[in-house]
C-alpha positions as CSV (number, residue, x, y, z in Angstrom):
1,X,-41.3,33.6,76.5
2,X,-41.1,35.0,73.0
3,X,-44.4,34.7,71.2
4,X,-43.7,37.0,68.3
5,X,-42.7,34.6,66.0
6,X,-43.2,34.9,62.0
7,X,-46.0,37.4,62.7
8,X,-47.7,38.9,59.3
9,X,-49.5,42.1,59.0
10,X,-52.8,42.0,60.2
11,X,-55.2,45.2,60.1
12,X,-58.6,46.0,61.5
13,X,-61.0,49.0,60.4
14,X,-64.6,50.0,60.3
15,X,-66.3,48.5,57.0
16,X,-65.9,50.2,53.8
17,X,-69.7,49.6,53.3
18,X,-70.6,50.9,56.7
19,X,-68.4,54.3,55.8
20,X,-70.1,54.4,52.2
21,X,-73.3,53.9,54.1
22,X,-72.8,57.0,56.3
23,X,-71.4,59.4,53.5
24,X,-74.6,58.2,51.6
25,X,-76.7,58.9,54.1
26,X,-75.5,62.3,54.9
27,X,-75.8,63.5,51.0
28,X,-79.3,62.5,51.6
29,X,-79.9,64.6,54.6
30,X,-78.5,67.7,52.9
31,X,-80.2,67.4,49.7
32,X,-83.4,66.7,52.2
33,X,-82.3,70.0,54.2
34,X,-82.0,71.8,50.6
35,X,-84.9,70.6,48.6
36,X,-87.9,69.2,51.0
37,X,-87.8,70.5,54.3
38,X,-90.6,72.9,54.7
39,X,-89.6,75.1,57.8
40,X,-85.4,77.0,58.2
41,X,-84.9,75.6,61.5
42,X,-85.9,71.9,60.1
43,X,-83.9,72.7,57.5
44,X,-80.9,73.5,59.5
45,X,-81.0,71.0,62.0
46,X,-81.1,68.1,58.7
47,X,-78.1,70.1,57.3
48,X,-76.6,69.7,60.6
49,X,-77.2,65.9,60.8
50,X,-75.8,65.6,57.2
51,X,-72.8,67.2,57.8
52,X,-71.8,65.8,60.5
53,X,-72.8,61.9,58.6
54,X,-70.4,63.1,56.2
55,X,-67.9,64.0,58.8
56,X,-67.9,60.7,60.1
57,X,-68.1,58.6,57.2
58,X,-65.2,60.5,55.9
59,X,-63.7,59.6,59.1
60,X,-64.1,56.2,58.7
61,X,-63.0,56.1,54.9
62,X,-60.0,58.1,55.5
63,X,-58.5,56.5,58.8
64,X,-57.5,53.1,57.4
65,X,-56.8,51.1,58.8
66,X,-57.2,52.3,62.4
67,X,-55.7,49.5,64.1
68,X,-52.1,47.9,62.3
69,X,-49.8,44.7,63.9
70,X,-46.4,44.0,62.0
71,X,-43.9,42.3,62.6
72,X,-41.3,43.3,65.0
73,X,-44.1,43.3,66.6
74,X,-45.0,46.9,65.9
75,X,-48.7,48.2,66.7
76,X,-49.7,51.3,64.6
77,X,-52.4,53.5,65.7
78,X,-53.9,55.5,63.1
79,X,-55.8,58.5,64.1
80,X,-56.6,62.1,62.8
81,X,-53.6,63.8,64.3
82,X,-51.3,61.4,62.6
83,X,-50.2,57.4,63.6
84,X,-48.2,56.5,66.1
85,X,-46.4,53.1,65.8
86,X,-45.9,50.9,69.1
87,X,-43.8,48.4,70.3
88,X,-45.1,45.9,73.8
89,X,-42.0,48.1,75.9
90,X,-44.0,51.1,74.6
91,X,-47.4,49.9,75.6
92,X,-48.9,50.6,79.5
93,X,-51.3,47.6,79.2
94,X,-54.0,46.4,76.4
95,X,-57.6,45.8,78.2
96,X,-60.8,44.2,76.6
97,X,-63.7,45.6,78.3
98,X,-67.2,44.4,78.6
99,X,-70.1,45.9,79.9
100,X,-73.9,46.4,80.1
101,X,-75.3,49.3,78.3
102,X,-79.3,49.6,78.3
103,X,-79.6,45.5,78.7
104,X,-77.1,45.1,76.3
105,X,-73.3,43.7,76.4
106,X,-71.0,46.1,74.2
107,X,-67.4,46.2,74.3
108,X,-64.2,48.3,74.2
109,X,-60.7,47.6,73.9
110,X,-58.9,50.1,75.6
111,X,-54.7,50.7,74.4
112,X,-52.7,52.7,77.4
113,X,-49.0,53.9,75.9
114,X,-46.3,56.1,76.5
115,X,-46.4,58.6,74.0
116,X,-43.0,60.0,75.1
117,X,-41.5,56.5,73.8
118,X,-43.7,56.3,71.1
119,X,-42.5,59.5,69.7
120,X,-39.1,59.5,70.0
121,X,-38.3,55.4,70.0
122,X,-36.8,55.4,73.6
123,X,-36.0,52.7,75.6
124,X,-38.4,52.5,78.5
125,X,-36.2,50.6,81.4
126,X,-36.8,50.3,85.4
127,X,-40.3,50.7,84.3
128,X,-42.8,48.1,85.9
129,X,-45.9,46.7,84.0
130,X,-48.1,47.0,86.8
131,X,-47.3,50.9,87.4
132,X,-46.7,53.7,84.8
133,X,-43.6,54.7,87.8
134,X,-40.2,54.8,87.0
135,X,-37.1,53.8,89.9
136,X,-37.0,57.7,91.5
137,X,-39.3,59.2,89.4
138,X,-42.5,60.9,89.3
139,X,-45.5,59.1,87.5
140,X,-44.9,58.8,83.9
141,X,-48.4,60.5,81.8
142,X,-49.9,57.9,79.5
143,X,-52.2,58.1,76.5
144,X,-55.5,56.5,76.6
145,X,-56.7,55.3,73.3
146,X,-59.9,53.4,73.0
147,X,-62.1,51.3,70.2
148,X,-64.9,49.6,69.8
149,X,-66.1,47.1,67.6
150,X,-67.2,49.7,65.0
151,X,-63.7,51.3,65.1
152,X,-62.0,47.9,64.3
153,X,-64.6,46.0,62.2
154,X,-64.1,43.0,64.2
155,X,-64.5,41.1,67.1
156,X,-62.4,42.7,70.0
157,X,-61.6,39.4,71.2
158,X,-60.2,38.1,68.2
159,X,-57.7,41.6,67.9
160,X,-56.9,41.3,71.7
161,X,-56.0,37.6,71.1
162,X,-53.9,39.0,68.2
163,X,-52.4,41.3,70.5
164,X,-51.5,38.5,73.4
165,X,-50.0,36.5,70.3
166,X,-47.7,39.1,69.7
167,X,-46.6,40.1,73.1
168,X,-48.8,42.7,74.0
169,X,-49.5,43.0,77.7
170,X,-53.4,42.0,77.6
171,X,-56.1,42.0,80.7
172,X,-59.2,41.0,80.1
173,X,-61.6,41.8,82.4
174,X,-64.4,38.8,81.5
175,X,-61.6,36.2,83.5
């Protein structure tokens, strides 16, 4: 069955306003660490947490969007080595994940893919869903890549649906 029909680009990323937030809050720090804070190891450690605020909230401005479908349908992953762009033969298995952290649910969607196919746009055949083994093989090494809600800026049900939709071998573990 064929569900990738007249698919459009869809895109998921963490809010521009929750990266403006962090890069705001880490000038604060360091102008803190600079101008108020009283003692040099209180002023390092708030340079410290500055820093690394700006670290991720350039992060999160500059890796956009983190999470691409197109048509074809072709998943790109965008991360800081680069992006890699994915078709459902190159993908292992798409899993929505739910769990209890601290008395509260939180989720992840987790991507598993061949980078070997990724990289170099080979055909993956004999190769079973339920197994990453090839016919007379050893096991094939996958990649791992996961997000969470902040990552994606969305409901991770709604992008796993999105991912089902387009042919994407999806498990979620709440059935």
């Amino acid at each position: 069955m064929d569900n990738s029909a007249e698919l459009s680009t869809q895109q998921w990323a963490t809010p521009r306003l929750a990266a403006g937030a962090l890069l705001a809050a880490g000038v604060v720090l360091l102008l803190c660490a600079v101008f108020v804070a009283s003692d040099a190891v209180g002023s390092v450690i708030i340079g410290v947490a500055g820093l690394m605020l700006l670290g991720f909230g350039a992060y999160a401005s500059l890796i956009r969007p983190r999470l691409e479908l197109s048509a074809g349908p072709q998943l790109t992953i965008r991360r800081i080595g680069g992006a890699v762009t994915l078709t459902p033969a190159d993908v292992e298995r798409v899993r929505l994940l739910t769990m209890r952290r601290i008395g509260r649910r939180s989720g992840q969607l987790e991507i598993d893919y061949f980078p070997a196919a990724a990289d170099h746009g080979t055909e993956r055949e004999g190769t079973e869903r339920e197994g990453t083994e090839r016919e007379g093989t050893e096991r094939e090494e996958s990649m791992l890549v996961v997000f969470s809600r902040w990552d994606l800026g969305a409901d991770l049900l709604d992008v796993s649906e999105a991912l089902d939709h387009a042919g994407f071998p999806v498990e979620d573990s709440r059935r």
